[in-house]
The first five atom37 places (N, CA, C, CB, O) and aatype in JSON, in Angstrom:
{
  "aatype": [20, 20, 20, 20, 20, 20, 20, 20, 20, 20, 20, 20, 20, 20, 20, 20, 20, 20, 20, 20, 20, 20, 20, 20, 20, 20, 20, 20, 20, 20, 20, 20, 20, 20, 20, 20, 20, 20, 20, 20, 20, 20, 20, 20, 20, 20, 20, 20, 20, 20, 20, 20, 20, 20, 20, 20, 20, 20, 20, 20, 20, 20, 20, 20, 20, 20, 20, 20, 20, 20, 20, 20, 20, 20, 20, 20, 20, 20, 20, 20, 20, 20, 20, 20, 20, 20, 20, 20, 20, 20, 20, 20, 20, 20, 20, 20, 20, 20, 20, 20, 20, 20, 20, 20, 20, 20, 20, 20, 20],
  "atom_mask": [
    [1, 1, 1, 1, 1],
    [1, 1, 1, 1, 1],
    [1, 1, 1, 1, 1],
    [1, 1, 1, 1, 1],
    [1, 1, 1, 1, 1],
    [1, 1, 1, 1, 1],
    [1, 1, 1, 1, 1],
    [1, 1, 1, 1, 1],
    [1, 1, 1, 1, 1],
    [1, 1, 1, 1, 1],
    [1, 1, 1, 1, 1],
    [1, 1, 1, 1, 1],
    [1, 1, 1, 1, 1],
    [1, 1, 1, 1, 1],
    [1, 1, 1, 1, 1],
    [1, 1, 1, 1, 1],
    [1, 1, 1, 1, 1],
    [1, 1, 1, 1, 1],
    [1, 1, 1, 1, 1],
    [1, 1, 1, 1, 1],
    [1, 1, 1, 1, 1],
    [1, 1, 1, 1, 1],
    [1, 1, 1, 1, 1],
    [1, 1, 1, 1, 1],
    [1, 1, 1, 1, 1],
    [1, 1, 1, 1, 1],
    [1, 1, 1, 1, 1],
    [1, 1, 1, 1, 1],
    [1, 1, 1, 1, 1],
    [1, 1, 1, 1, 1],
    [1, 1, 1, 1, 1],
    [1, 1, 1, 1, 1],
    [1, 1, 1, 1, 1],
    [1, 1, 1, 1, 1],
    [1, 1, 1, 1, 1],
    [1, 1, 1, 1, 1],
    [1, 1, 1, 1, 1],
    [1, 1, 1, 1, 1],
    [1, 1, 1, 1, 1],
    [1, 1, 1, 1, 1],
    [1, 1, 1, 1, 1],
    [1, 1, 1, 1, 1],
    [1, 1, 1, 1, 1],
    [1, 1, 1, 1, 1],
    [1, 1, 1, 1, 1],
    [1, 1, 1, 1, 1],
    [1, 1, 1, 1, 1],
    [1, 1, 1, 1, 1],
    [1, 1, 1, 1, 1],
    [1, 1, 1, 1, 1],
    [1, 1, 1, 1, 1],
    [1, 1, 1, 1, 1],
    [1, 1, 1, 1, 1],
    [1, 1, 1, 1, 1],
    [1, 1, 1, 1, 1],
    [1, 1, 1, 1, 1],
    [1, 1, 1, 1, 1],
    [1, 1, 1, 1, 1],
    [1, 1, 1, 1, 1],
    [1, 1, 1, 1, 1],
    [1, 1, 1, 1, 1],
    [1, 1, 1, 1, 1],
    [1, 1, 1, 1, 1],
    [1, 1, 1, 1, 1],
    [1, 1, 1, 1, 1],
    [1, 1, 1, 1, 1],
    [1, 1, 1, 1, 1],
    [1, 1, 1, 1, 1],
    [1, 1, 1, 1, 1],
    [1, 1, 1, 1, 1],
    [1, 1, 1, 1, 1],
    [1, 1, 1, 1, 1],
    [1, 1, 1, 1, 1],
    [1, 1, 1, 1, 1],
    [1, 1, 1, 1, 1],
    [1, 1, 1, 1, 1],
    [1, 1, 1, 1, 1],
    [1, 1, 1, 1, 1],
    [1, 1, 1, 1, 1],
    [1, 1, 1, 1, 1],
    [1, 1, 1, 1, 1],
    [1, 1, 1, 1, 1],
    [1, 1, 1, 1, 1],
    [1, 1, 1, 1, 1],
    [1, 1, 1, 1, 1],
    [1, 1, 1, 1, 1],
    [1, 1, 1, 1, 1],
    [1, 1, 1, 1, 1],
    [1, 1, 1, 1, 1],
    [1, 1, 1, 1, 1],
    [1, 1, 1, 1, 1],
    [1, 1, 1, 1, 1],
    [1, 1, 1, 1, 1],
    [1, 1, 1, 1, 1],
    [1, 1, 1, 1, 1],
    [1, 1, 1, 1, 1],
    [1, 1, 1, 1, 1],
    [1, 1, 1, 1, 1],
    [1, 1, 1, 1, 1],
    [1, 1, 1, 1, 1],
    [1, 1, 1, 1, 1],
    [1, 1, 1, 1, 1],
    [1, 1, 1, 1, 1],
    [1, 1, 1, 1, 1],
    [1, 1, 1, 1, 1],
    [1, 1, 1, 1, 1],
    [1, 1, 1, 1, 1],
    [1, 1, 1, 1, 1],
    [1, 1, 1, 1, 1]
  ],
  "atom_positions": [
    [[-9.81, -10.5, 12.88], [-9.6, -9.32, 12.08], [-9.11, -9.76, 10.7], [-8.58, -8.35, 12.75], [-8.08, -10.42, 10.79]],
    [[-9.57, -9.6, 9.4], [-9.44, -9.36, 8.31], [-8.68, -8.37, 7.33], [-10.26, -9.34, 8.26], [-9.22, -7.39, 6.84]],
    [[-7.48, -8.7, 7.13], [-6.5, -7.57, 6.54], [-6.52, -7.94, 5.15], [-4.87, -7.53, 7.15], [-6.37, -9.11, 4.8]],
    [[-6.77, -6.66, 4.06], [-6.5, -7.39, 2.98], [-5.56, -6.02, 2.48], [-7.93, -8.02, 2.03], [-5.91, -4.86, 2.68]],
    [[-4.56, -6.36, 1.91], [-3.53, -5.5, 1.08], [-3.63, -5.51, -0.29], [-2.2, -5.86, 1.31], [-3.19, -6.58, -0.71]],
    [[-4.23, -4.42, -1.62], [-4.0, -5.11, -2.4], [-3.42, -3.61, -3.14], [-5.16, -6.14, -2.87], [-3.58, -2.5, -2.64]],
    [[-2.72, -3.88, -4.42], [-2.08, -2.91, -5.29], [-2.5, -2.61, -6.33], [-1.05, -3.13, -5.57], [-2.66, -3.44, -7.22]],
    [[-2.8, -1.21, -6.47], [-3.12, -0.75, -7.65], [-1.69, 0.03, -9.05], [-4.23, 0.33, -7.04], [-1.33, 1.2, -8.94]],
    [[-1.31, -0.57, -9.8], [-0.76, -0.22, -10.9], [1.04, -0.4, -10.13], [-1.47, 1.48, -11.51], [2.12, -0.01, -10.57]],
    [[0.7, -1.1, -8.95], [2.2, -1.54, -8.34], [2.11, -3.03, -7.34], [2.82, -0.08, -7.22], [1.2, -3.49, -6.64]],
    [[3.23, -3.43, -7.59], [3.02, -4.64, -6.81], [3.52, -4.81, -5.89], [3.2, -5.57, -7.24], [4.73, -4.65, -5.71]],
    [[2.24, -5.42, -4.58], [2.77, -5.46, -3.23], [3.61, -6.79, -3.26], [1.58, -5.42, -2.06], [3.3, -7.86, -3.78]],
    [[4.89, -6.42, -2.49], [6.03, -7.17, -2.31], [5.52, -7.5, -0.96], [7.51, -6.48, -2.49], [4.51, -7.08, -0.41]],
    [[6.78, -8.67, -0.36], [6.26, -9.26, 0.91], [6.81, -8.43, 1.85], [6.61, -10.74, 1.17], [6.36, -8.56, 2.99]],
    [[7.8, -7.47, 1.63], [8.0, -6.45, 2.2], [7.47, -5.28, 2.55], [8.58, -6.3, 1.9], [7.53, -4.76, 3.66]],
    [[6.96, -4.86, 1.59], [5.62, -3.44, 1.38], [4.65, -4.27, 2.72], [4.37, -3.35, -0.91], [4.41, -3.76, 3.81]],
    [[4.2, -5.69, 2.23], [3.21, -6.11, 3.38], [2.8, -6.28, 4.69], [3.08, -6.73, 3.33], [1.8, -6.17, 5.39]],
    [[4.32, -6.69, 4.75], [4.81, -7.26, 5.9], [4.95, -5.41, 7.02], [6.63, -8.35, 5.38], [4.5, -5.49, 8.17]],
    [[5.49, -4.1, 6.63], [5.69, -2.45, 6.55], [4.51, -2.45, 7.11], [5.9, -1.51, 5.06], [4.43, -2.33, 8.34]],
    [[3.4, -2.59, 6.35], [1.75, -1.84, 5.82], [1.18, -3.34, 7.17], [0.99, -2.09, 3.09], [-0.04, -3.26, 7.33]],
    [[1.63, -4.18, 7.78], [0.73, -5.51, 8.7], [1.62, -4.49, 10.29], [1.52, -8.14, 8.2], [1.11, -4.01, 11.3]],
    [[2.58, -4.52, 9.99], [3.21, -3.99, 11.31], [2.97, -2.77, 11.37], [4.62, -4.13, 11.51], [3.8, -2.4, 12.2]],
    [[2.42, -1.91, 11.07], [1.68, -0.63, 10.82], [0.51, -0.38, 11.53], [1.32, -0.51, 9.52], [0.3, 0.66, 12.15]],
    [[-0.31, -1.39, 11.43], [-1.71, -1.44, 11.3], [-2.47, -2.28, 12.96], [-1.98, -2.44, 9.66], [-3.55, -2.3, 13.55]],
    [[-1.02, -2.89, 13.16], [-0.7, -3.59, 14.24], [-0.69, -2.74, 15.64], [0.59, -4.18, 13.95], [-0.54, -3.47, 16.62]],
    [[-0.8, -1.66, 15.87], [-1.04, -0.23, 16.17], [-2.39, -0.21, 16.69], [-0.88, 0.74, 14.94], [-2.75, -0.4, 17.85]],
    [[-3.02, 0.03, 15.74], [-4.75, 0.26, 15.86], [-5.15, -1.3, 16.32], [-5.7, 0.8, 14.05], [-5.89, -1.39, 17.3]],
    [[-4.89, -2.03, 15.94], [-5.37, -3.34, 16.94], [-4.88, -3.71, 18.17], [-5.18, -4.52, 16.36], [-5.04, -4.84, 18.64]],
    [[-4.26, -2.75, 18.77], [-3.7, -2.79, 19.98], [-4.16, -1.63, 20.83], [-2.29, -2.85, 19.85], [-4.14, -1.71, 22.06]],
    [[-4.51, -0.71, 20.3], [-5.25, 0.38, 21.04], [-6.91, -0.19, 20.79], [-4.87, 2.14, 20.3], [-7.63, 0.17, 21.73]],
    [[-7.48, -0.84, 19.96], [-8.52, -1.13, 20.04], [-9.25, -2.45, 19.28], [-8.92, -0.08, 19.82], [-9.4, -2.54, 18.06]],
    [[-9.66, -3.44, 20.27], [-10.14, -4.73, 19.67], [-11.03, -5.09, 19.08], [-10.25, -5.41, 20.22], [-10.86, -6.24, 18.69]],
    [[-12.45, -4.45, 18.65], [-12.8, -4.35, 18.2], [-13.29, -4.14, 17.08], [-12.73, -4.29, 18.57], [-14.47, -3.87, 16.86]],
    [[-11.9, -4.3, 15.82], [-11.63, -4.11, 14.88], [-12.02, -5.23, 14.1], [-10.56, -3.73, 14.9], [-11.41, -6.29, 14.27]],
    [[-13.25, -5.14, 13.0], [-13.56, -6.16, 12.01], [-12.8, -6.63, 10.7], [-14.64, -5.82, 11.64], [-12.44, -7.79, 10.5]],
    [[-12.65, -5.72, 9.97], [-11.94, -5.78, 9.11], [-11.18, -4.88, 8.32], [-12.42, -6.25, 8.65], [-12.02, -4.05, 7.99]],
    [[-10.12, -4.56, 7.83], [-9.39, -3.78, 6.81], [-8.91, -4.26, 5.81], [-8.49, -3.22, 7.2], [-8.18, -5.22, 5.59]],
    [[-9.38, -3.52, 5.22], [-8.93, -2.59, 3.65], [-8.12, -1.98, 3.27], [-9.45, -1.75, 3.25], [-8.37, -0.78, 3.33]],
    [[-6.75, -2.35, 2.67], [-5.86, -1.39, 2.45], [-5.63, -1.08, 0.56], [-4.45, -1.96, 3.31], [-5.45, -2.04, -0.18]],
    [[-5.67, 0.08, 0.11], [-5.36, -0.4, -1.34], [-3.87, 0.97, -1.53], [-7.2, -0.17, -2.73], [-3.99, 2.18, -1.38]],
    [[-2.69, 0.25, -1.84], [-1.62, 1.1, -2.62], [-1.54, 1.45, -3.82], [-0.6, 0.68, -2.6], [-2.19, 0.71, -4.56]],
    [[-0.92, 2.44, -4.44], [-1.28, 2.75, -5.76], [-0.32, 3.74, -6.17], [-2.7, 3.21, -5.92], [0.61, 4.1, -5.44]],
    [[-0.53, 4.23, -7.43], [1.17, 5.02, -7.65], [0.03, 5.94, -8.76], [3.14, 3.71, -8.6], [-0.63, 5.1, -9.37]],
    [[-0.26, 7.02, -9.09], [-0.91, 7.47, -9.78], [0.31, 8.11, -10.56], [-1.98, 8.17, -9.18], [1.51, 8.21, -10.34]],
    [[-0.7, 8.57, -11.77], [0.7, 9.2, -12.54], [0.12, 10.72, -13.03], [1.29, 8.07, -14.17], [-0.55, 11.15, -13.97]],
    [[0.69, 11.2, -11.99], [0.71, 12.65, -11.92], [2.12, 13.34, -12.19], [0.22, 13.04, -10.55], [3.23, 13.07, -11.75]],
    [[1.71, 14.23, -13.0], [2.83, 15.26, -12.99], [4.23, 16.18, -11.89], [2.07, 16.05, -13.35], [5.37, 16.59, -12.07]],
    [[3.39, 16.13, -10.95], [4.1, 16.44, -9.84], [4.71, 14.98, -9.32], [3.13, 17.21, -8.78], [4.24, 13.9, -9.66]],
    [[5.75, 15.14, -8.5], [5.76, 13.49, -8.05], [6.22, 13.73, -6.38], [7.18, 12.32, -9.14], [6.95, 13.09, -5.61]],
    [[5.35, 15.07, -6.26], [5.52, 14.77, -4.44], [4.19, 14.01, -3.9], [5.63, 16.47, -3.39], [4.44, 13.56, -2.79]],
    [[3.06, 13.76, -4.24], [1.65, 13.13, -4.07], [1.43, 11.93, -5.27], [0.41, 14.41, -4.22], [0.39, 11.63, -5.86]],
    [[2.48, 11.5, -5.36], [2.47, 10.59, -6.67], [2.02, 9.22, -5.86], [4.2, 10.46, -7.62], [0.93, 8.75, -6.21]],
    [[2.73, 8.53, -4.82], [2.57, 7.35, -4.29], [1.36, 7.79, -3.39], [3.88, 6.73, -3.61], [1.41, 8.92, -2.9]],
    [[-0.05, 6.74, -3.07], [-1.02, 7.11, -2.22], [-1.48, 5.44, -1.65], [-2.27, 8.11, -3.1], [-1.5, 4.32, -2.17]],
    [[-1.81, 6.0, -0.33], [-2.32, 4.87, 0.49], [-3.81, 5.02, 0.74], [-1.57, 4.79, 1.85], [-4.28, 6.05, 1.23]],
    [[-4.44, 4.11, 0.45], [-5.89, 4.25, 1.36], [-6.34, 3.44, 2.33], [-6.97, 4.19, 0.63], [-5.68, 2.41, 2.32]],
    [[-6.95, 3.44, 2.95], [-7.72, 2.33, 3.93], [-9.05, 2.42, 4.09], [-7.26, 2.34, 5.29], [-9.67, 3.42, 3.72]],
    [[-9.65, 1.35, 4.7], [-11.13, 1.41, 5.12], [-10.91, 0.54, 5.98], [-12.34, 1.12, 4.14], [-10.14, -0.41, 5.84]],
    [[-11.84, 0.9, 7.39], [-11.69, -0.14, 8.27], [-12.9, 0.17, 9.59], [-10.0, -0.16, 8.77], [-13.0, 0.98, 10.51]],
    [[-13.73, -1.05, 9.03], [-15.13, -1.45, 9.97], [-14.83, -1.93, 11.03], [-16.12, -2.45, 9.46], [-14.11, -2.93, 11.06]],
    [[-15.4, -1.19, 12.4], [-14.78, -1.21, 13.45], [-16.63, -1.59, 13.97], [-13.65, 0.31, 13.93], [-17.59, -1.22, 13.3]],
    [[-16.74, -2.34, 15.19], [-18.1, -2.54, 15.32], [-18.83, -0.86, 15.95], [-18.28, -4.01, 16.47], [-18.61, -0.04, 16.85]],
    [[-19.82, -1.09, 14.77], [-20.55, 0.42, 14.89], [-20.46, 1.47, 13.57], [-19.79, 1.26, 16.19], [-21.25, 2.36, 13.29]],
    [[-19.18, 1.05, 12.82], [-19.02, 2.3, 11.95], [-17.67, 2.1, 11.47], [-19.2, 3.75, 12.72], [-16.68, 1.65, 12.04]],
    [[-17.86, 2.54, 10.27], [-16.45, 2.36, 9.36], [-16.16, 3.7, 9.36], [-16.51, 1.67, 7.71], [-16.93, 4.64, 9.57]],
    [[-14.42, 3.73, 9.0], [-13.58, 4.94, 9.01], [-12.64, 4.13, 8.09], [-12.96, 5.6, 10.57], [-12.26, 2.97, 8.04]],
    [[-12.4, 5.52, 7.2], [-11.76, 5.7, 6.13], [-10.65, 7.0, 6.36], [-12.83, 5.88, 5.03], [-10.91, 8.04, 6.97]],
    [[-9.24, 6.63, 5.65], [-8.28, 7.79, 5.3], [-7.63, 7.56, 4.34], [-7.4, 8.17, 6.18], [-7.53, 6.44, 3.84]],
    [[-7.0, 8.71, 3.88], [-6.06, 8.51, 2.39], [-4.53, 9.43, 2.84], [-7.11, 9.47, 0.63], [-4.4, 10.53, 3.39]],
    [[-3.76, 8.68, 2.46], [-2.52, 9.56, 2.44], [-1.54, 9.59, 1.25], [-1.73, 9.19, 3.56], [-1.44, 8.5, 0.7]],
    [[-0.68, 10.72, 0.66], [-0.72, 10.63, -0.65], [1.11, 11.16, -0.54], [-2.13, 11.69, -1.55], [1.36, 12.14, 0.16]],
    [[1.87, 10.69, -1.03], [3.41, 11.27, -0.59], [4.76, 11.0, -2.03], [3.97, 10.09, 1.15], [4.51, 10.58, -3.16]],
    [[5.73, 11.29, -1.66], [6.1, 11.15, -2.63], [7.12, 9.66, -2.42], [6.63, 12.51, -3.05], [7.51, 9.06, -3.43]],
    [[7.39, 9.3, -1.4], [7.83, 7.77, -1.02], [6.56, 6.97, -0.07], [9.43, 7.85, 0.02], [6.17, 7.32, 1.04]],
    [[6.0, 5.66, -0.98], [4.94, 4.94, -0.57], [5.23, 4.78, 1.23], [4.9, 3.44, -1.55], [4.4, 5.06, 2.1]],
    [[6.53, 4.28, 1.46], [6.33, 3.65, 3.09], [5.73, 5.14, 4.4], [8.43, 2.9, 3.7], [5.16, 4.88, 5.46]],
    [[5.99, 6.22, 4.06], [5.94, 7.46, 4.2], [4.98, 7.64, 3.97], [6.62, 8.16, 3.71], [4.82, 8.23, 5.03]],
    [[3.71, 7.72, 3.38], [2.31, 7.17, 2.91], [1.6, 6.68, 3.64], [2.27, 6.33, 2.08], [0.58, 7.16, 4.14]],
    [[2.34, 5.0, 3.85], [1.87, 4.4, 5.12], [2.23, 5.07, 6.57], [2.41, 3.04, 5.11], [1.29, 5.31, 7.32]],
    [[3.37, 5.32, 6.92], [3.16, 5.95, 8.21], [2.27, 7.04, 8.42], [4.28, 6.37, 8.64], [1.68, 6.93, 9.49]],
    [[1.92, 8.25, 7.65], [0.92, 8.99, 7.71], [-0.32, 8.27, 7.68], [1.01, 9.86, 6.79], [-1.26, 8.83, 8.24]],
    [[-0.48, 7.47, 7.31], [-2.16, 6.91, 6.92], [-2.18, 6.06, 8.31], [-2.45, 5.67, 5.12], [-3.29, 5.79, 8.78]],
    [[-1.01, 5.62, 9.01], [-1.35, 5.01, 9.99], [-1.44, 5.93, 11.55], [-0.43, 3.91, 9.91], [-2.0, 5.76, 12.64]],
    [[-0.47, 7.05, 10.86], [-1.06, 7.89, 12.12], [-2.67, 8.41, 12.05], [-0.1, 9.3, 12.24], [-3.33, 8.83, 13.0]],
    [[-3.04, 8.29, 10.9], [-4.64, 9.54, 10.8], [-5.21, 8.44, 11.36], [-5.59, 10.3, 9.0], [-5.57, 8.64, 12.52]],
    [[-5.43, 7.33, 10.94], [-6.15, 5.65, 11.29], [-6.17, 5.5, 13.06], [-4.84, 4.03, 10.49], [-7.13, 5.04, 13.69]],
    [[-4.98, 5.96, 13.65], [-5.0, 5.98, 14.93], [-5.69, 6.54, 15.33], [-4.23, 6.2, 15.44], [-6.7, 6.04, 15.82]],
    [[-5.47, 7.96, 15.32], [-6.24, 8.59, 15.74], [-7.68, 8.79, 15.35], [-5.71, 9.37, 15.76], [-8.43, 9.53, 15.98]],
    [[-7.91, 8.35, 14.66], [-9.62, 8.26, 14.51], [-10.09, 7.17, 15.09], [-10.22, 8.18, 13.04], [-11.27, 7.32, 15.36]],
    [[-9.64, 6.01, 15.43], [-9.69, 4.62, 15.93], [-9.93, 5.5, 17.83], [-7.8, 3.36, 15.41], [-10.99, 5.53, 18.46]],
    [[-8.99, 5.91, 18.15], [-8.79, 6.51, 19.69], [-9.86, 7.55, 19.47], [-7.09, 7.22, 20.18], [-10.5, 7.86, 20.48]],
    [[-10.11, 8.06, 18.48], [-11.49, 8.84, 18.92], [-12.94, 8.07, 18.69], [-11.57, 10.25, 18.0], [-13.96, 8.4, 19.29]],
    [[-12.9, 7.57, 18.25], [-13.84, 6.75, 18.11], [-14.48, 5.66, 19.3], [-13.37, 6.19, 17.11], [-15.64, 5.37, 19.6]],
    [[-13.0, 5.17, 19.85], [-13.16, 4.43, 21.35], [-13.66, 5.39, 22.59], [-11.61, 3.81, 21.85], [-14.43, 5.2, 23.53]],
    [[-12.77, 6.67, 22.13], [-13.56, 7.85, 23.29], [-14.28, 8.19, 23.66], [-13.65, 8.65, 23.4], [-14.51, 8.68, 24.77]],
    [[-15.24, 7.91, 22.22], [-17.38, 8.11, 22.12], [-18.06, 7.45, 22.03], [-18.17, 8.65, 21.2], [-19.26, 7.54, 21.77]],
    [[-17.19, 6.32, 22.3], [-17.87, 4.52, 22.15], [-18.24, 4.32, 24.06], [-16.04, 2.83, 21.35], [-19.27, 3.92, 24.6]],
    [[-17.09, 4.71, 24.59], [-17.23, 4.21, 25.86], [-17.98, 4.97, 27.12], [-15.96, 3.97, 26.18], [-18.11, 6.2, 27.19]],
    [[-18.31, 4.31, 27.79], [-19.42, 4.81, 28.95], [-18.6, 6.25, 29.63], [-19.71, 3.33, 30.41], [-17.39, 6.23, 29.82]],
    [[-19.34, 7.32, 29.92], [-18.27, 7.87, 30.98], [-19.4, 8.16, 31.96], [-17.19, 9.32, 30.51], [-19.46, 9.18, 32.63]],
    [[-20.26, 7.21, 31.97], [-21.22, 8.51, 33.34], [-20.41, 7.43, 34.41], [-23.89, 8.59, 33.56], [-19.76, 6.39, 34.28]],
    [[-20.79, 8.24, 35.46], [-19.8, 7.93, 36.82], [-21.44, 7.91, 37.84], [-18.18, 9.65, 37.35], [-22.37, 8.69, 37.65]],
    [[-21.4, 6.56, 39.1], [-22.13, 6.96, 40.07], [-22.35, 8.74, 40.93], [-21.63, 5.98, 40.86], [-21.49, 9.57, 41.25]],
    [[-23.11, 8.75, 41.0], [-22.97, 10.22, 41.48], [-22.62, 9.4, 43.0], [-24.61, 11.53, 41.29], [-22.82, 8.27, 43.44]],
    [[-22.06, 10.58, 43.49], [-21.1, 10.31, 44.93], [-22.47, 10.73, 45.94], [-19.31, 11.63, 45.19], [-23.13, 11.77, 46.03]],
    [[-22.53, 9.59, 46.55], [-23.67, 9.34, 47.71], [-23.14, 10.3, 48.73], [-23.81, 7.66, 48.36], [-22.0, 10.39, 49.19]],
    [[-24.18, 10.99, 48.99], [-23.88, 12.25, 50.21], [-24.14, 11.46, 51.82], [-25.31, 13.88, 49.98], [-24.84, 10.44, 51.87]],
    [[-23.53, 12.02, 53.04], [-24.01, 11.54, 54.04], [-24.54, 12.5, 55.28], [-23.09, 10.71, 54.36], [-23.84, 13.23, 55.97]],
    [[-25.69, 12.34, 55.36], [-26.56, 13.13, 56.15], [-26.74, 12.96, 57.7], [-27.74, 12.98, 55.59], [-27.51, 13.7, 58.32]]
  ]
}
């Protein structure tokens, strides 16, 4: 698996990284299949400053990439939202990935 962290108009500390690796650590444990991620942080400069800090991701999973954005007014808070949406699209994704037909149950005559 391929993690890359990188910062837009802020700089990732080894702390932010280290937050945003144990985060992410999550979805590679509910599912192995995970090729690579994409993470980019960023601080836009908006007027309001409750959606000021934003997280994104991208992450190619074999079959299909999934993407989310989360946008807050404290970055680590950012990341925990972006890592809950990431989950759960990861767990749905394994849901429609995997086999469910079942033998049909042999009758006895």
């Amino acid at each position: 698996m391929n993690l890359t962290i990188s910062g837009h108009h802020l700089e990732v500390t080894p702390a932010l990284r280290g937050y945003v690796t144990s985060k992410l650590e999550r979805i590679s444990r509910h599912f192995d299949q995970v090729v690579d991620i994409r993470v980019l942080l960023s601080v836009d400069n908006l007027k309001e400053k409750d959606q000021r800090q934003r997280a994104e991701c991208n992450i190619h999973v074999k079959g299909r990439d999934l993407f989310a954005e989360s946008a807050h007014a404290d970055l680590y808070a950012a990341v925990d939202e972006l890592a809950d949406k990431l989950d759960r699209q990861v767990l749905r994704h394994k849901d429609r990935t995997q086999d469910h037909h079942h033998e049909p149950v042999k009758r006895q005559m």
